[in-house]
N, C-alpha and C positions, 0 to 999 in steps of 0.2 A: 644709742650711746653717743654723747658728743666725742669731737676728736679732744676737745681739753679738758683733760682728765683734773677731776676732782681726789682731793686723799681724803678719806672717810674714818677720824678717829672711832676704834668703838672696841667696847672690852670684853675682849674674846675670852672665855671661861680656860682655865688650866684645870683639871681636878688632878684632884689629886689619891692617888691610893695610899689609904692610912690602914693600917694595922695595929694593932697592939696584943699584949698577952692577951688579955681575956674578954678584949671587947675589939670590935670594927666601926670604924665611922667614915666617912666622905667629907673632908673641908671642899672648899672652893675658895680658890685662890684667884683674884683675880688682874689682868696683868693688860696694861695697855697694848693694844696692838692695831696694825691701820691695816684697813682696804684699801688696794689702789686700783681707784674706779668710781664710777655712780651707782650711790648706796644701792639701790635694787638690783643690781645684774649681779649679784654673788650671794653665794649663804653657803659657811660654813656648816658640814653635818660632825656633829660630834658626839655620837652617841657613846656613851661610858657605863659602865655597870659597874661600881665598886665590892661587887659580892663576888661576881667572876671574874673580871678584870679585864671582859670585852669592853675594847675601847675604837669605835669604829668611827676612821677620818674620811671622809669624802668630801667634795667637793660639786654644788649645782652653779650653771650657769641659769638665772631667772630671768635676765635680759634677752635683749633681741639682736646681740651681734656676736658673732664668734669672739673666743676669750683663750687668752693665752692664760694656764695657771702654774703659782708656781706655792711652795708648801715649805716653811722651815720648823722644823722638831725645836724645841727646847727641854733639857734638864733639868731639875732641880734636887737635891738631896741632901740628907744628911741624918746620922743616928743619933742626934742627941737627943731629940723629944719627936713628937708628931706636931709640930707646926713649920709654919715657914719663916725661915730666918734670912734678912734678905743681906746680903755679903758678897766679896770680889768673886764667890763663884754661885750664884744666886740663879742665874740660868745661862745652862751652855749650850751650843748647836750643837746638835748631832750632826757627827762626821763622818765619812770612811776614816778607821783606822787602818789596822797592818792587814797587808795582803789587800788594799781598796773596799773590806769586806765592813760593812756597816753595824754588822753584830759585834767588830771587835774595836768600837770609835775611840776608845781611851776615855771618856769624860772622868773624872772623878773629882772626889767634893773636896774640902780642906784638910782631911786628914789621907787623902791621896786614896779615897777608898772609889774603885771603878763601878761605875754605876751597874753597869750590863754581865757584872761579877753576881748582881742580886736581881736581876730586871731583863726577863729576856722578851724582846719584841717578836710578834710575829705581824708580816707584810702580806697584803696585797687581800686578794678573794673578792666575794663578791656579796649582796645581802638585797633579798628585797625594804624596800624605805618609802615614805609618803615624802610626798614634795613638799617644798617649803611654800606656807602663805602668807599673806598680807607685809610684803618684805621684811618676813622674819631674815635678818642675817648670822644668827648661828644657833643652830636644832638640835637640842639634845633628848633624842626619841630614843628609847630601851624598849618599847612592841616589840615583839617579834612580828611582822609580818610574812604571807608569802602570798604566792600566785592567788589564791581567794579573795586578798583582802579586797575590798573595794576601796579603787582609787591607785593604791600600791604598785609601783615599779621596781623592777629589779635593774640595780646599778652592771656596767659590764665587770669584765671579770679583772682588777686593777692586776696585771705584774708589775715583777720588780728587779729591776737592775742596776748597776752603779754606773758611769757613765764609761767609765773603759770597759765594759760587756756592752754597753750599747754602742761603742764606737765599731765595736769589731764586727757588727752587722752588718748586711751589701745595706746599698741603698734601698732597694724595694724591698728589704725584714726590716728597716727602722721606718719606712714607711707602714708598712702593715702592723708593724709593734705596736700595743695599746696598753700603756701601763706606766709607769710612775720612772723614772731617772734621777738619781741621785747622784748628784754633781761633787765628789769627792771634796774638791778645794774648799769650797762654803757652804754647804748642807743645804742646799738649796731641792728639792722634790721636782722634778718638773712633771706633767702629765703630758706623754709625747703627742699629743692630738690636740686640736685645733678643739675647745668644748663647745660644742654647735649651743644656740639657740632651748632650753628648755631639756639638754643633756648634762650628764652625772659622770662624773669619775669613778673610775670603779676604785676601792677601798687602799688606803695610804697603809693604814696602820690597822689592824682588826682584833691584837690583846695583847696584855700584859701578863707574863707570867712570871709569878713573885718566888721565888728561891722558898725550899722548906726552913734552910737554917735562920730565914726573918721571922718564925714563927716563935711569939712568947719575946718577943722583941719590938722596942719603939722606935719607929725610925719616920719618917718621910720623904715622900717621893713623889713628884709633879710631871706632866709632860705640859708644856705651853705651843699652842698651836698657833702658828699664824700665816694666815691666807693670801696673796699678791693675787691681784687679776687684773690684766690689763685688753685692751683691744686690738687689733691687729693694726690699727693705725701709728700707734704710739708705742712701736718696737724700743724705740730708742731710752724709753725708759730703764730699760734694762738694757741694751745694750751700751747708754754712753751714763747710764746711773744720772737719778732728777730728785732733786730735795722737794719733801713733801710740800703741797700745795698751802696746804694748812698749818702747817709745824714747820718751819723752816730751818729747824736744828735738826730734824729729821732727813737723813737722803736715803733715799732706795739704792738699796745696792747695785751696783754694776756689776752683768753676769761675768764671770770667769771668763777665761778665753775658750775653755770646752763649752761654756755651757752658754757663750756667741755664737756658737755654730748652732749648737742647737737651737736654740732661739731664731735662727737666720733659717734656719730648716723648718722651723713653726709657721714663720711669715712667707714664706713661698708657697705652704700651703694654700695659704689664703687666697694669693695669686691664681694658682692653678687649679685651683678648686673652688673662685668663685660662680662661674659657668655651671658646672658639675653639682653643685650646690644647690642650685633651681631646675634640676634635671633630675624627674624622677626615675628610680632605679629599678630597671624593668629585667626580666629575666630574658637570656638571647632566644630565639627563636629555632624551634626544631628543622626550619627552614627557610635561610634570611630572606631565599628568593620570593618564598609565600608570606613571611612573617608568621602571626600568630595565624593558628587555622580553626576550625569547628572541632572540638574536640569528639569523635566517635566513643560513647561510654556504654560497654557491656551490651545489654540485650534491651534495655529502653529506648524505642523508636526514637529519634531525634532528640535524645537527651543531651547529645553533644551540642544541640543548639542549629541542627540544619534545618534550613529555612524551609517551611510545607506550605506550597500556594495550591489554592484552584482558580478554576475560571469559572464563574457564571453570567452567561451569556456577554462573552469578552470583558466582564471584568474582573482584574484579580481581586482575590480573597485571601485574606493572610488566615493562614491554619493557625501559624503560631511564629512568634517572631525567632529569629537568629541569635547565637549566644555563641562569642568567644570567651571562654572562663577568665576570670582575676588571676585565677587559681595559677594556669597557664603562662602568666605575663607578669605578676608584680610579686616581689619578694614581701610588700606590705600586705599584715591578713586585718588590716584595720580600711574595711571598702568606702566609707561613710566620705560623703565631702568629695566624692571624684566626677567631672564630668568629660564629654566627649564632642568632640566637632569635626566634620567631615569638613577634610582641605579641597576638596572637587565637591565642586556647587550643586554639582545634579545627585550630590546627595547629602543634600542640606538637609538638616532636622531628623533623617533616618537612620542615625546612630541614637542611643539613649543608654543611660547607666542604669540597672535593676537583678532582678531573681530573673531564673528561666523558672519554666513553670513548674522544676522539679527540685528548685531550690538554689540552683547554683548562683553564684552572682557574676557581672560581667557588662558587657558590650554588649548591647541586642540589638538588632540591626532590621531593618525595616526595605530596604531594598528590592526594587523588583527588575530580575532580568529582560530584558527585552527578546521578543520572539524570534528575530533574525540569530542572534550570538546563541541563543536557545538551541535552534534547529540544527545549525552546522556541528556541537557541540552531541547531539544526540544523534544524527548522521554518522557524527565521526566514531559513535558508539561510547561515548562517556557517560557515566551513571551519575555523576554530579554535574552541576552548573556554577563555576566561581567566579566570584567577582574579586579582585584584589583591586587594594586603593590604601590610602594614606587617611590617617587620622590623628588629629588634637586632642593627647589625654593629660588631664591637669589636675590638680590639685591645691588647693588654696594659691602660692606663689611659685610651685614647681609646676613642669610641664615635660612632656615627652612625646614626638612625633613617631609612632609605629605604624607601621604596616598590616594591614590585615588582608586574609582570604577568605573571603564570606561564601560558606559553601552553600547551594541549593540540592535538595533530592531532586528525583526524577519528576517530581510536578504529575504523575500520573493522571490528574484528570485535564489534564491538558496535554497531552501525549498527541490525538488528533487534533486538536486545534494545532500544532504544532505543523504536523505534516500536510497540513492544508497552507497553512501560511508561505505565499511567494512574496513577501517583502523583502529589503534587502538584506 
């Protein structure tokens, strides 16, 4: 994403829910509204079902830089007929009303009738979804998918708070909060997370539910969605507000002064987490001083991956190579694309990424101890042989330096070769 940000006119769909006495239909009303950003790095998900009145908002970042997003609701209503009639109250933000609570925003239409008196929202949850392609920028998918489908991810799980329940959080619960902020002043949604790279907001909005006394009744009713995303370079569009690039009657709002803080709170992520960001996220070690070790499993000889040599006529033979489990080390169960580099030379090429031979996947290690460290170790009555060393494990553009202790067995067929050796 460049730093100068382009504004991307494009007509984000409003549906609408229509009812009538004795028939249903679906308009599609549609309402200018802008991206702010470069066309590909956003796509509105807006899956709607006009029979149930699942209406699912999310949000994909498709670009390659972290994205600050932010979400405003719009209204539309009125009981004369089922179309849209556009007038001084033709679409209104959704706001907190009384008590900061956003189920009770006050909107209402010309004859002072409250929308959410007929229209109640339910927030947040979570749905599996297909990603967006070929820069589509806004999906309106009704599948149901789940875990099965091939291709299909599940969005995280979106909460929902207004912004004085999020203010009263320490800092480390609004740090780990993952979920939507409704900034009372300007209905502004924010998603308290920095959207990485080819991540999803978990759900804005997930249904409408229509009052029974609208039944055998003509009325209509719209929600108008529209999307902000910007990159963490150009905070200041929302913090000091910047007229569209393209529309210049157009200006982006200026956030609120609650909702500068949070914002200002969004961009220090960036900061402190762009390091962290290219570090992948490894589980701690049952023992920092060993780091990860050979894992001992049940009653399968060396399933844990301890190294079996012999010797024929002094030289070694690998029985079977060494295995620190994934399993063990990475909270990722996706192993594909991971490689491994020894930081100590003299054991260059002797680490490798694969299966043990009983399926696990992992580290497998190729190393051979030397018969001196060997003998003192077997003197001193140890039944293993370890070597601990540092290693380079990475990942396309992430990387993470750990520690390993590469166990050996007893090496049984080298036991006298062992006691015969006076080397040092």
């Amino acid at each position: 994403m460049t730093k100068q940000l382009k504004t991307v006119a494009a007509l984000v769909t409003a549906l609408a829910i229509l009812v009538t006495g004795t028939f249903a239909f679906q308009q599609i009303v549609s309402q200018r509204n802008e991206f702010i950003g470069v066309p590909e790095d956003v796509t509105l998900h807006d899956d709607f079902d006009p029979d149930t009145g699942d209406k699912d908002v999310y949000v994909e970042n498709t670009g390659d830089a972290p994205l600050l997003i932010r979400v405003k609701l719009e209204e539309s209503m009125n009981f004369k007929d089922n179309t849209w009639r556009p007038g001084d109250k033709d679409w209104i933000t959704h706001k907190c009303g009384a008590a900061n609570s956003h189920t009770d925003c006050g909107n209402a239409n010309d004859k002072d009738e409250l929308f959410h008196d007929f229209f109640t929202w339910h927030m947040g949850g979570s749905k599996w979804y297909m990603p967006a392609e070929n820069g589509q920028k806004v999906v309106q998918d009704t599948t149901v998918y789940d875990k099965n489908s091939p291709g299909a991810k599940e969005t995280p799980i979106g909460e929902f708070k207004t912004i004085i329940e999020y203010n009263a959080l320490t800092d480390d619960e609004k740090v780990a909060y993952k979920g939507w902020v409704l900034d009372c002043a300007d209905g502004y949604f924010y998603w308290s997370q920095l959207l990485e790279k080819g991540e999803v907001t978990g759900l804005l909005l997930n249904k409408v539910e229509i009052s029974e006394e609208l039944k055998n009744t003509e009325y209509y009713y719209a929600i108008n969605v529209t999307v902000e995303a910007i990159d963490t370079k150009d905070g200041n569009m929302w913090l000091l507000g910047a007229p569209s690039v393209d529309n210049p009657d157009v200006t982006h709002a200026k956030a609120s002064e609650e909702g500068k803080k949070l914002v200002e709170q969004l961009l220090s992520y960036d900061k402190s987490n762009k390091e962290e960001a290219k570090t992948i996220k490894v589980k701690p070690p049952a023992n920092p001083d060993l780091g990860y070790v050979s894992h001992d499993l049940d009653t399968k000889t060396d399933e844990g991956g301890w190294f079996t040599i012999r010797i024929d006529d002094d030289v070694w033979v690998h029985e079977q190579p060494g295995l620190i489990r994934f399993a063990d080390i990475l909270y990722d169960d996706d192993y594909e694309g991971y490689t491994v580099k020894a930081l100590d030379s003299k054991y260059e090429g002797l680490f490798k990424i694969g299966k043990h031979r009983f399926g696990n996947y992992g580290i497998l290690y190729y190393m051979m101890p030397d018969y001196g460290t060997m003998k003192k170790q077997w003197l001193a009555g140890q039944k293993t042989f370890p070597i601990t060393t540092e290693v380079l494990l990475s990942k396309g553009d992430k990387s993470v330096v750990i520690k390993l202790t590469c166990e050996f067995d007893q090496a049984v067929f080298a036991v006298d070769k062992l006691l015969e050796y006076d080397g040092p």
